[in-house]
C-alpha positions as CSV (number, residue, x, y, z in Angstrom):
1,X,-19.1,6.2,15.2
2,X,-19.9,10.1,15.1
3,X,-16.6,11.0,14.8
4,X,-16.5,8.9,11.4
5,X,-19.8,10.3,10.2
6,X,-18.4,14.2,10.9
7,X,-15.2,13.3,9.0
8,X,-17.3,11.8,6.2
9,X,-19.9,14.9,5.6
10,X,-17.6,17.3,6.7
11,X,-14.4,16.6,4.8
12,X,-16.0,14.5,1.9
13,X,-13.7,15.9,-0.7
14,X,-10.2,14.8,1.1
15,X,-11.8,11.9,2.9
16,X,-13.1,10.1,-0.1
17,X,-10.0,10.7,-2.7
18,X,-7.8,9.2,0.1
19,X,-9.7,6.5,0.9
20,X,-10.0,5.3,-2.7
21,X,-6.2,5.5,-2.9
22,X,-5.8,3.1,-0.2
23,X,-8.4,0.8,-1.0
24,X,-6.6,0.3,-4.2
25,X,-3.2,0.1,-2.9
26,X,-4.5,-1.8,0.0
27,X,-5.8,-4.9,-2.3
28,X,-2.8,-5.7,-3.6
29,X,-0.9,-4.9,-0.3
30,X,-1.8,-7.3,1.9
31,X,-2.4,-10.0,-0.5
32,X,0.7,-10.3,-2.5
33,X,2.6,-10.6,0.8
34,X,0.5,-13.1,1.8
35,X,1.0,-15.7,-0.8
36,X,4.7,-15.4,-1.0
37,X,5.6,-18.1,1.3
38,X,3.4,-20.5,-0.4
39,X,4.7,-19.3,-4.0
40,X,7.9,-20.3,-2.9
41,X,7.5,-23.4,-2.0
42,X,5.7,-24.6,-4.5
43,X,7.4,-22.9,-7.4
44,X,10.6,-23.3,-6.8
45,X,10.9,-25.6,-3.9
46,X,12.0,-23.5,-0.6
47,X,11.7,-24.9,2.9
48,X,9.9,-23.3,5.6
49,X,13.4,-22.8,7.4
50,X,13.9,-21.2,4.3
51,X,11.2,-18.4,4.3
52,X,11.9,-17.9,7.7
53,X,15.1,-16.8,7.0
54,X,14.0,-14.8,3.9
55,X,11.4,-13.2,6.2
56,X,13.8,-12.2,8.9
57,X,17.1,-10.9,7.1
58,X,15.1,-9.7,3.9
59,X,12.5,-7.5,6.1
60,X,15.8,-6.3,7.9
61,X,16.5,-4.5,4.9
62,X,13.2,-4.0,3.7
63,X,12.2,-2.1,7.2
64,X,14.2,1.0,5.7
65,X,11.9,1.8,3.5
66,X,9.9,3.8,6.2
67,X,12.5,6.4,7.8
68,X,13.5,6.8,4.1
69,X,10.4,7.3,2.7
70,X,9.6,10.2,5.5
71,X,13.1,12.0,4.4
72,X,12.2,11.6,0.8
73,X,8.7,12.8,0.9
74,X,9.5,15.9,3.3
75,X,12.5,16.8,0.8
76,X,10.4,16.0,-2.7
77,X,6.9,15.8,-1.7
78,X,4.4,13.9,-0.4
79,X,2.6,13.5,-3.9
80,X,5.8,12.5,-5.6
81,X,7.0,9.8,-3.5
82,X,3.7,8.6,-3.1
83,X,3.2,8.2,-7.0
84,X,6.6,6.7,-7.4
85,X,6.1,4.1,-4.6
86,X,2.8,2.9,-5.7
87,X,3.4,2.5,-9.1
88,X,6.3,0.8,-8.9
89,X,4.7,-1.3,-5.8
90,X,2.1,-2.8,-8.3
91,X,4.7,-3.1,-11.6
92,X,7.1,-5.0,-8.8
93,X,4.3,-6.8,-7.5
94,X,3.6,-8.4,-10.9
95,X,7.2,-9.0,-11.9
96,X,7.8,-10.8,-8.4
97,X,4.4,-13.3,-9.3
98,X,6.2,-14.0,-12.5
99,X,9.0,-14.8,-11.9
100,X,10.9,-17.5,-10.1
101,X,14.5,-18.5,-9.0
102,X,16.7,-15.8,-7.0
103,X,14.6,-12.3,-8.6
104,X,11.9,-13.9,-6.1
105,X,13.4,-12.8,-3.0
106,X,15.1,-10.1,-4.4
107,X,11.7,-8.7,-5.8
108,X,10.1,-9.7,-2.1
109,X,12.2,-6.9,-0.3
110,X,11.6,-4.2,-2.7
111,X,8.2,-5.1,-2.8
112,X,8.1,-4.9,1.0
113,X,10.4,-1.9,1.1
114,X,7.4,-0.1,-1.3
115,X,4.5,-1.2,1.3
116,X,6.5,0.0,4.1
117,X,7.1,3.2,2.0
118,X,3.6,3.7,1.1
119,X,1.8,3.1,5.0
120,X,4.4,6.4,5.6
121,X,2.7,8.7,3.5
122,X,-0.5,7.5,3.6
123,X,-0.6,7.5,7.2
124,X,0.8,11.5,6.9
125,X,-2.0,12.3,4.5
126,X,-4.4,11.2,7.2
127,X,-2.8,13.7,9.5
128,X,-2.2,17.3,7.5
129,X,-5.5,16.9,5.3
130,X,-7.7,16.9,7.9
131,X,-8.5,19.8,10.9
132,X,-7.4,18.4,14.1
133,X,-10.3,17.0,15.9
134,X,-10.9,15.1,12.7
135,X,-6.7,13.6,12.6
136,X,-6.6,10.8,14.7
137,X,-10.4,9.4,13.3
138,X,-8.7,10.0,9.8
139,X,-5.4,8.0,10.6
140,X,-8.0,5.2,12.9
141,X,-10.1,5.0,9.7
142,X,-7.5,4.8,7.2
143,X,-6.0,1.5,9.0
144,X,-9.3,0.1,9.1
145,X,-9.8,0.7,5.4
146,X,-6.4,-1.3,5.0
147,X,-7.7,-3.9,6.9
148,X,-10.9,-4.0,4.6
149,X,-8.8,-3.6,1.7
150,X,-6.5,-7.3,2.3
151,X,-9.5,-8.9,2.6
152,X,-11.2,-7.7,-0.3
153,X,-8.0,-8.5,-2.2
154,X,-8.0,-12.2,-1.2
155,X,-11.3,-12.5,-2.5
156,X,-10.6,-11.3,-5.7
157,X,-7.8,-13.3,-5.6
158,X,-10.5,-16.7,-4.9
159,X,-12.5,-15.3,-7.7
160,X,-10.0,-14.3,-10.4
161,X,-8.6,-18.2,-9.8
162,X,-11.7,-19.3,-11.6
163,X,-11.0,-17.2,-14.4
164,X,-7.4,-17.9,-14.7
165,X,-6.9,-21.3,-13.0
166,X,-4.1,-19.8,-10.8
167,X,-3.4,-18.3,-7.8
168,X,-0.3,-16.5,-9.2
169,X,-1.9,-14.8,-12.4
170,X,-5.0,-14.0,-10.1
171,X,-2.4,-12.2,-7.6
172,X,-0.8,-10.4,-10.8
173,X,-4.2,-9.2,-11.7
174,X,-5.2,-7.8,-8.2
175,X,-1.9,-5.8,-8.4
176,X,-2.0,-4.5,-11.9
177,X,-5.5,-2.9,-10.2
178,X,-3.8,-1.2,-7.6
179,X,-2.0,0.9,-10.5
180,X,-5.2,3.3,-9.6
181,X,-4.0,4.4,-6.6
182,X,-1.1,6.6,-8.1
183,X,-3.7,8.1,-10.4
184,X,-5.8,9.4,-8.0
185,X,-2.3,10.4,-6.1
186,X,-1.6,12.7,-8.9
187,X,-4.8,14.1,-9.4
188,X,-6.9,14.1,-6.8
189,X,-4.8,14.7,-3.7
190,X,-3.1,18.4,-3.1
191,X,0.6,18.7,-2.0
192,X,0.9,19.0,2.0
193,X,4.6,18.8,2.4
194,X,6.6,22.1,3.5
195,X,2.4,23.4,4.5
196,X,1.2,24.6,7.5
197,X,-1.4,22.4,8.9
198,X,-3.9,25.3,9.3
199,X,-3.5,26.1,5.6
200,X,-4.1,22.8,4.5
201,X,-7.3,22.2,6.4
202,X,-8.5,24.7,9.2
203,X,-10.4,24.1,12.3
């Protein structure tokens, strides 16, 4: 653990902002993709052969999302497509618990393509922001934090169904929260794209 104590009172002010950002993109993450199978079966009926199939051809598409997402980000910044993908992650996220029929599946594999998207640059943050004995704790950490993050959001998502009385609104509520992440994206985080890593954060 001393390598995560150094990164935390050594590079509080990167460590911190980051973290925050995927802890709120990390609620929603790992929970919305969780319920899917279920919503679709009991909203509108599919089989388990069924989300099989939606699991394997739609992630075959939605697997572009992370050589894409390095191209865009290295061409327009890590800070833009990182703002871009997790707002719209959360806004699709909502629409996809909404809605039934074939915008289900469709809304599935851009949601999918968005987390894909987002583990990208998240995981580059955790490389250029910090010096490089502190990189691969950082990038360690960060996964660790997602890890956290799912679990926390399935909670809320037992919790919230006492309030609403549904899994699906609770779900829709969990996501609509992880609309913080861009926020703290935007003004929080510093650009690292096109940066030497020495610049960014020396030794």
């Amino acid at each position: 653990m001393k390598p995560v104590r150094e990164l935390l009172v050594r590079n509080p002010h990167w460590t911190y902002r980051l973290f925050f950002a995927v802890l709120g993109f990390g609620l929603a993450a790992g929970t919305s993709g969780f319920f899917l199978p279920k919503y679709l079966q009991d909203l509108d009926d599919w089989t388990s052969e069924g989300v099989a199939t939606l699991t394997v051809v739609g992630g075959a598409f939605a697997t572009v999302g992370s050589p894409l997402t390095g191209w865009l980000s290295d061409r327009f910044g890590r800070t833009l497509i990182t703002i871009a993908f997790t707002a719209l992650f959360g806004l699709t996220g909502v629409a996809l618990y909404s809605l039934t029929g074939i915008l289900a599946p469709v809304l599935w594999i851009i949601l999918t393509f968005y987390i894909l998207g987002i583990e990208v640059t998240t995981t580059t943050y955790s490389t250029e922001l910090f010096p490089t004995r502190y990189r691969s704790t950082a990038t360690g950490a960060r996964q660790v934090l997602s890890t956290l993050a799912a679990i926390l959001g399935l909670s809320a998502v037992s919790a919230l169904y006492l309030v609403f009385d549904s899994n699906w609104i609770a779900i829709s509520v969990v996501c609509l929260f992880s609309l913080v992440a861009p926020w703290i994206v935007w003004l929080l985080l510093p650009e690292t794209a096109g940066r030497e890593l020495e610049e960014i954060s020396p030794d």
